[in-house]
N, C-alpha and C positions, 0 to 999 in steps of 0.2 A: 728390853727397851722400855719397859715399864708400860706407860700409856700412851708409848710412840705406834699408833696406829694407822696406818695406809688404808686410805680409802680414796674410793673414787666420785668426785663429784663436776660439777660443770659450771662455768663462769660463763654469761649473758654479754655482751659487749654493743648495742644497739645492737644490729642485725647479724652480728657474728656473737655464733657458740663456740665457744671452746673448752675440750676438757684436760681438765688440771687434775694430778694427784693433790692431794690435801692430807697434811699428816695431825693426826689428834693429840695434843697433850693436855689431860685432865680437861680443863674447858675452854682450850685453846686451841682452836684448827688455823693451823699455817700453809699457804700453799709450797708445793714444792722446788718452785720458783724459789727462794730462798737461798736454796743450796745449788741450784743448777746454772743461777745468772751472777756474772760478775758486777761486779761493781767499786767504784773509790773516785770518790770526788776528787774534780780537778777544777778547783777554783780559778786558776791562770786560764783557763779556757772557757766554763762557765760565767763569773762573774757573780757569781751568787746570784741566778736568773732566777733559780726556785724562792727566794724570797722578796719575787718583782713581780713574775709571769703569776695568770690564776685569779678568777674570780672571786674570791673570798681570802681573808687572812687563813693564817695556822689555827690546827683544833688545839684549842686549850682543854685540860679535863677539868672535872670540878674540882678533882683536889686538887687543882692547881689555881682555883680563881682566887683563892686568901692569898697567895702566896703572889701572885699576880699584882694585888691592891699592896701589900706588903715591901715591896720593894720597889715598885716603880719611882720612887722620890730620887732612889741609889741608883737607880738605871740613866732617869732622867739626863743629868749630864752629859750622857754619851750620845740621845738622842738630837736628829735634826731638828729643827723648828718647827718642819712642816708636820714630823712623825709626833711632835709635842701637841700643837694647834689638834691633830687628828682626836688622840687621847683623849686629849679635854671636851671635844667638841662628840665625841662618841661614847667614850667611854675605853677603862683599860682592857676589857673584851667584853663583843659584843656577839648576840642568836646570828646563827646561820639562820634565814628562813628558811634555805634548802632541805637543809639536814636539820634542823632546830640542833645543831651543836653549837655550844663559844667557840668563838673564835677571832684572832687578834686584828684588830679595827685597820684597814685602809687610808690609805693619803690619797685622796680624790679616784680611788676604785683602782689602785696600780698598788705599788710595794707594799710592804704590810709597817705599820706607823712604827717599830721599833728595828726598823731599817736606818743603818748610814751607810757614806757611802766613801769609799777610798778615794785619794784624786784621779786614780785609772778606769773610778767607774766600778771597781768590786763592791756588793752590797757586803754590809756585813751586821751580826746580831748585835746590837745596844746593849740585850740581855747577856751574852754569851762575852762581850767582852768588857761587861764590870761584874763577873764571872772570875774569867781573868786573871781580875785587879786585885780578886780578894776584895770586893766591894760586897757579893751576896754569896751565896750558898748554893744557886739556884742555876741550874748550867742553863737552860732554857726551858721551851716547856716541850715535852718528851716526845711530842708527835715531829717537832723538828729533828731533836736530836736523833731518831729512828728511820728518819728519809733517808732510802727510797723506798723504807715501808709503810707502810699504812694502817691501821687497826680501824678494825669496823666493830662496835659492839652492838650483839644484838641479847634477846633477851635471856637466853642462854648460854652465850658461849661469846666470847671474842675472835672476829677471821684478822689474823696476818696475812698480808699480803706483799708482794711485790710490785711498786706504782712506775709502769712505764712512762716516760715521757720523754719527748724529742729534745728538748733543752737538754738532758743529761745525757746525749749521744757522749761524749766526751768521757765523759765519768764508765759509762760500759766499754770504750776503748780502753782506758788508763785499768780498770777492773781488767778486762780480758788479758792485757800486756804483764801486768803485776800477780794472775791467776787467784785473787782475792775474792769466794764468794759473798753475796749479797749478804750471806747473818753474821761472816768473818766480819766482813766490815763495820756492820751497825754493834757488836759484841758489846761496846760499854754500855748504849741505849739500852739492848735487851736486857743487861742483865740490870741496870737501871728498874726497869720496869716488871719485871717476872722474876728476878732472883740468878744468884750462881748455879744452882743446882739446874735450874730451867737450862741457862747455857749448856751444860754440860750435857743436859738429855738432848740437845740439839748437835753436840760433835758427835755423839754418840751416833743420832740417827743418822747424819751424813757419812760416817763411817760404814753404814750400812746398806748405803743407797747405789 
């Protein structure tokens, strides 16, 4: 399994501890939530809430803010007026002061400014669908594409995790019905992000598990 290392450690949750196995690849600890919890987005029942619900935009990385300033002229069109006004008047991402990460600018503290919206009310990405068009190169920025997971970097290592929330009951139904786990699901994000070889130590390990 190469660097696929089982260890045991514990996640803090306000007043509730719980312990999670966590599997180590080179300098990436994933929790084991990954492979254990279903999931697959169900936009017809959702609505694209995760790009509505949430105090803060999406984390952008740094190597993504040139690319960020770089296309948004190409995005723009797809954007509403109100997610346009936001950009301009913020910025095309802007500091978390929580977390001091970028992260993509708000429309009066609700949807994130490169939000539109279907006539039924489904949000959808601006970025993702002049994507699409063949307008950029850029699917979006990777902490989206990777939802329902999460990356926390610290100064050693990156944690993957698994990000509960009430909004995507729906999506762990449609997961559980379809038996799709959580890293089956985000597969093109990961390997996006980490490489083919990374996925691969990842079927490996849940073959294992």
């Amino acid at each position: 399994m190469n660097n696929g290392q089982i260890q045991e450690t514990f996640r803090q949750n306000q007043n509730l501890v719980t312990f999670a196995a966590m599997i180590q690849i080179d300098d990436v600890i994933l929790s084991s939530e990954l492979f254990e919890k279903k999931f697959v987005c169900d936009l017809s029942a959702c609505k694209g809430a995760c790009c509505v619900e949430g105090d803060v935009g999406a984390p952008v990385e740094e190597s993504e803010l040139e690319v960020m300033d770089k296309i948004y002229e190409l995005v723009k069109p797809y954007m509403r007026k109100e997610g346009i006004e936001a950009v301009e008047a913020q910025g095309k991402y802007i500091r978390d002061s929580w977390d001091n990460e970028w992260v993509t600018p708000l429309v009066k503290g609700k949807e994130c400014a490169y939000v539109n919206f279907d006539p039924d009310g489904t949000a959808k990405c601006s970025i993702e669908q002049a994507y699409r068009d063949n307008k950029i190169e850029f699917p979006k920025p990777v902490s989206c594409h990777l939802y329902p997971i999460r990356v926390k970097k610290y100064r050693d290592f990156e944690a993957v995790n698994y990000d509960r929330w009430d909004i995507c009951s729906d999506a762990c139904k449609l997961g559980d019905k379809l038996g799709v786990k959580v890293f089956e699901f985000t597969k093109e994000p990961l390997i996006r992000k980490y490489g083919e070889s990374f996925y691969k130590e990842l079927e490996q390990i849940d073959q294992s598990l």
